[in-house]
N, C-alpha and C positions, 0 to 999 in steps of 0.2 A: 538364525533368521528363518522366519517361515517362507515358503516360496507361494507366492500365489497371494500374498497378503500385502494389502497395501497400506499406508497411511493416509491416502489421500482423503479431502474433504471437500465438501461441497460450493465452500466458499469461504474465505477468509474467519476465522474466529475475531469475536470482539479482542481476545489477550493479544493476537497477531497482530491487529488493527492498530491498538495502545502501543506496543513495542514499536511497530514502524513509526508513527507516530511522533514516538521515545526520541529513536534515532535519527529521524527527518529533522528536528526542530532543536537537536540536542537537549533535549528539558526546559527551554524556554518556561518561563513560569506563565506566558498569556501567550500560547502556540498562534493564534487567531489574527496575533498583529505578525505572525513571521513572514518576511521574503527572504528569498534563498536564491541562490544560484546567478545572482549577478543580478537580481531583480524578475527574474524569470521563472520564478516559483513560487506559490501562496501558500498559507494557512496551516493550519495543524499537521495535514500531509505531506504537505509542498507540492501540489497541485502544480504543472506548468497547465498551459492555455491548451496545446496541443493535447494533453492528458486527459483536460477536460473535454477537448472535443471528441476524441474518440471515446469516451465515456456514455456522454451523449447521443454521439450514434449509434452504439450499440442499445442502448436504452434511452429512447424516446420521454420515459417520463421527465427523466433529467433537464428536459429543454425548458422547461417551468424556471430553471435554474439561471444565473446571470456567474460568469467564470469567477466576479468577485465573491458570488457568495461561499467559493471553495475555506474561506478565512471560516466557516463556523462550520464544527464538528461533523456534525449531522448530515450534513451537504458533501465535506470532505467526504466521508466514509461509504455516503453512495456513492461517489463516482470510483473513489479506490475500488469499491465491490463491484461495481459495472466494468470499471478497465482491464480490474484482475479476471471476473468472469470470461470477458471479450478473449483474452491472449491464453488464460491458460484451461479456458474450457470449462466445462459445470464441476470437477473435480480435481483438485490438483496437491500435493503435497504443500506443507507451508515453508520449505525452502522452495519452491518454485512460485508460490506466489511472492515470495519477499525478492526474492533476483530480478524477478518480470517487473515489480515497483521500482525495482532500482535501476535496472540496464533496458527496460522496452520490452515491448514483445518476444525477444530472443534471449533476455537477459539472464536464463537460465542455463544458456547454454556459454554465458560472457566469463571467463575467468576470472574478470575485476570486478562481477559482483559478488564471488565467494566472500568476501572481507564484508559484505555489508550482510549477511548472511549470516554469519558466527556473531557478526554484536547484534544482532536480533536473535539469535538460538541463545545467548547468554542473558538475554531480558530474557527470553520466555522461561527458562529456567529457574531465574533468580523469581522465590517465591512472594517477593516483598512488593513486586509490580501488579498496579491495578490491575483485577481481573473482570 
């Protein structure tokens, strides 16, 4: 290990995005009609409401947005890269972005989001996942 060297990146990659994605919706074949979490979560991401609001405060553009339209890709993937920006800063590793999607703000520091962490390092791995 180099010292002084990081992986971090500026912002989620499109394969990070697809992988969570993967794993939020288990492969659904139409991710766009998913709810999740007792009805408490939307679309390809799994968007809750709260998610998207802190999304949108951090990035005003977003407000154009209606929380149902988290159900189509495009919309999901801003607010995921708005909330991730928000909590883990302009640069972050992508186990710290995939813990923070799963556990909140602090979710990098949560030891029940390590398990959602390993089945996203094993999508991103596996070469066969849209890139």
């Amino acid at each position: 290990m180099l010292i002084g060297v990081s992986n971090a990146v500026a912002q989620p990659s499109e394969k990070v995005l697809d992988a969570i994605a993967k794993v939020e919706t288990g492969g659904e074949a139409d991710p766009s009609n998913v709810t999740a979490d007792n009805g408490k979560s939307i679309g390809p991401m799994c968007i809750t409401r709260a998610c998207f609001q802190d999304a949108v405060e951090y990035d005003k553009s977003l407000s154009e947005y209606k929380y149902e339209d988290c159900r189509k890709i495009y919309v999901a993937r801003k607010v995921a890269i708005a909330y991730l920006t928000r909590y883990c800063g302009k640069t972050a590793t992508n186990e710290k972005y995939c813990r923070v999607w799963n556990g909140g703000p602090k979710g990098d520091k949560k030891k029940s989001t390590f398990k959602y962490w390993i089945k996203i390092k094993k999508i991103l791995n596996d070469s066969s996942v849209r890139h």
